[in-house]
C-alpha positions as CSV (number, residue, x, y, z in Angstrom):
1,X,-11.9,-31.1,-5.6
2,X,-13.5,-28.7,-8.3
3,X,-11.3,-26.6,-10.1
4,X,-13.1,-23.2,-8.4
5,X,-12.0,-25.1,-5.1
6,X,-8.3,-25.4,-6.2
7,X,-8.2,-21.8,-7.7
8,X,-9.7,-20.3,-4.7
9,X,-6.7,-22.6,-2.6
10,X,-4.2,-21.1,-5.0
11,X,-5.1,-17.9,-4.0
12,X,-5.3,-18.2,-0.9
13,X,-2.0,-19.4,-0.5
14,X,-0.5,-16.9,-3.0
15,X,-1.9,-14.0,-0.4
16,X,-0.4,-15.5,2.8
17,X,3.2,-15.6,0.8
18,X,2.7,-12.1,-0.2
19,X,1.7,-11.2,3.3
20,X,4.6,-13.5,5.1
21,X,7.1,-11.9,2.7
22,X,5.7,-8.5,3.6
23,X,6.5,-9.0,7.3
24,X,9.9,-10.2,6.1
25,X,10.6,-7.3,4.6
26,X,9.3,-4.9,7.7
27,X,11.8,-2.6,8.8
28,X,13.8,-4.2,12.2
29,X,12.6,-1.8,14.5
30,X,9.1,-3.2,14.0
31,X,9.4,-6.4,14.5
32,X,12.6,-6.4,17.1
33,X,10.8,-3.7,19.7
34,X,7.4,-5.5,19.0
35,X,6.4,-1.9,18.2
36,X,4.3,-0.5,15.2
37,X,5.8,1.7,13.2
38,X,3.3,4.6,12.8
39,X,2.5,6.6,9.3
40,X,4.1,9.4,10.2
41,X,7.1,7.3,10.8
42,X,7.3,5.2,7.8
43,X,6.5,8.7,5.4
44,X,9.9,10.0,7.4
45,X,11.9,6.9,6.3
46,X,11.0,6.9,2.5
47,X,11.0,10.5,2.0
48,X,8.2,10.7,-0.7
49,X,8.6,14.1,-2.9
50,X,5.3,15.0,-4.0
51,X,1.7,14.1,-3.0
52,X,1.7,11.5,-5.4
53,X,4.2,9.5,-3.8
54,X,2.6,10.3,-0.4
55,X,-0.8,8.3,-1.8
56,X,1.5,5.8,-2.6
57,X,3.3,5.1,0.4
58,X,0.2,5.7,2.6
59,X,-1.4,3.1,0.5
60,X,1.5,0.7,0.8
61,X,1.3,1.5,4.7
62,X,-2.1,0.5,4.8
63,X,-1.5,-2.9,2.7
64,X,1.6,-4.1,4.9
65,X,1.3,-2.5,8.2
66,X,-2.2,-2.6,8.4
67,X,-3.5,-5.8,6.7
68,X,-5.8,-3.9,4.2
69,X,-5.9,-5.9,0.9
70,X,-7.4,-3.0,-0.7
71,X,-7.8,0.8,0.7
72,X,-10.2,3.6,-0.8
73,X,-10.8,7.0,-0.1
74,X,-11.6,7.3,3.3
75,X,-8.7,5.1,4.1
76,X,-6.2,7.5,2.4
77,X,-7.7,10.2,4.1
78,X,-7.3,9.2,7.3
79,X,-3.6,8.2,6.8
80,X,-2.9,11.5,5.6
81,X,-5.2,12.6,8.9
82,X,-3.1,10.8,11.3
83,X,0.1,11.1,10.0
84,X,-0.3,15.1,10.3
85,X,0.0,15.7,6.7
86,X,-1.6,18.2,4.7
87,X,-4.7,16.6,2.8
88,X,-4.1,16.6,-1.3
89,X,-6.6,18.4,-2.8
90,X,-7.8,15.5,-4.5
91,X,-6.8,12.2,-3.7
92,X,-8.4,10.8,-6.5
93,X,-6.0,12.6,-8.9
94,X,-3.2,11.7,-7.2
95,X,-4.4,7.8,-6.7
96,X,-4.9,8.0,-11.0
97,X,-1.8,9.2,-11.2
98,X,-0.2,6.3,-9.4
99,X,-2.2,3.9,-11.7
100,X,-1.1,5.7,-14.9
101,X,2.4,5.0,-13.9
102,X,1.7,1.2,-12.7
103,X,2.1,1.9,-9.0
104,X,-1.5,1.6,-8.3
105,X,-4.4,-0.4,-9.4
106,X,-8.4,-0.6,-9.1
107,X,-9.5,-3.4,-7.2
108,X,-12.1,-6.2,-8.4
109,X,-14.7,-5.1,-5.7
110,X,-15.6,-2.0,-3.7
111,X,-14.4,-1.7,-0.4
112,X,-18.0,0.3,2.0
113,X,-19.2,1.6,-1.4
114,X,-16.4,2.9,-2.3
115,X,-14.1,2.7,-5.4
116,X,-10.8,1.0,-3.9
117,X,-7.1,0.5,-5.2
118,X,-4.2,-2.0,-4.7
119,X,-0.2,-1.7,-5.0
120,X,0.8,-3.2,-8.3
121,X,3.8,-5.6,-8.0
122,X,5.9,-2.8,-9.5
123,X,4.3,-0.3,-6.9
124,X,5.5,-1.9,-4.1
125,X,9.1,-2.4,-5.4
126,X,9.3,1.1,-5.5
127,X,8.3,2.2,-2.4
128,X,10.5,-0.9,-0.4
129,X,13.5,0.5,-2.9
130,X,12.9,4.2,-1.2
131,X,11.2,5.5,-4.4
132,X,14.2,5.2,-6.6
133,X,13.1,4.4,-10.0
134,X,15.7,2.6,-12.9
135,X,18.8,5.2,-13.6
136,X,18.3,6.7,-9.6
């Protein structure tokens, strides 16, 4: 095998441990009543504070309930849409804001033309820690 071949192995594996560790870490009700837990739902249970964190845990959302591996604007949008919450004014401020603190990250490629973000590794301990940061 060609060492593209083996890297491309590697992270292939890598993203079905994150995934598998992802649906690990789902909240019981999910997996025990074979039911989804909605957006709405999961915003309720981690009780973001600001807009900012509500980017954030709609983005995690999408990642780990909805098998995105990357999310952009239009994605956002329409998790704030369906989990009835009132639209940022900008999402794009409050998605920068998230990757000035390390919670978010640009992705390598677009996603339909449009810029798209990831959850760093420290952005997703947050949110599964209910947004409490060191000294909370």
């Amino acid at each position: 095998m060609e060492k593209e071949e083996i890297a491309d192995i590697i992270k292939k594996l890598e993203d079905h441990e994150r995934r598998i560790s992802a649906l690990e870490g789902m909240p019981q009700k999910t997996i025990s009543e074979g039911k989804k837990l909605s957006v709405k739902e999961f915003i309720l249970e981690k009780k973001p504070s600001d807009d900012v964190q509500k980017t954030l845990v709609i983005g995690y959302y999408l990642e780990h309930f909805e098998g995105m591996d990357k999310f952009n604007v239009k994605d956002l949008t329409e998790g704030f849409r369906l989990a009835r919450e009132r639209l940022p004014t900008n999402i794009n401020d409050k998605v920068n804001l998230n990757i000035a603190k390390g919670y978010l990250m640009a992705a390598k490629e677009k996603k339909d033309k449009f810029k798209a973000w990831c959850l760093t590794n420290t952005g997703e301990k947050l949110v599964e820690s209910g947004l409490k940061t060191e000294g909370q």
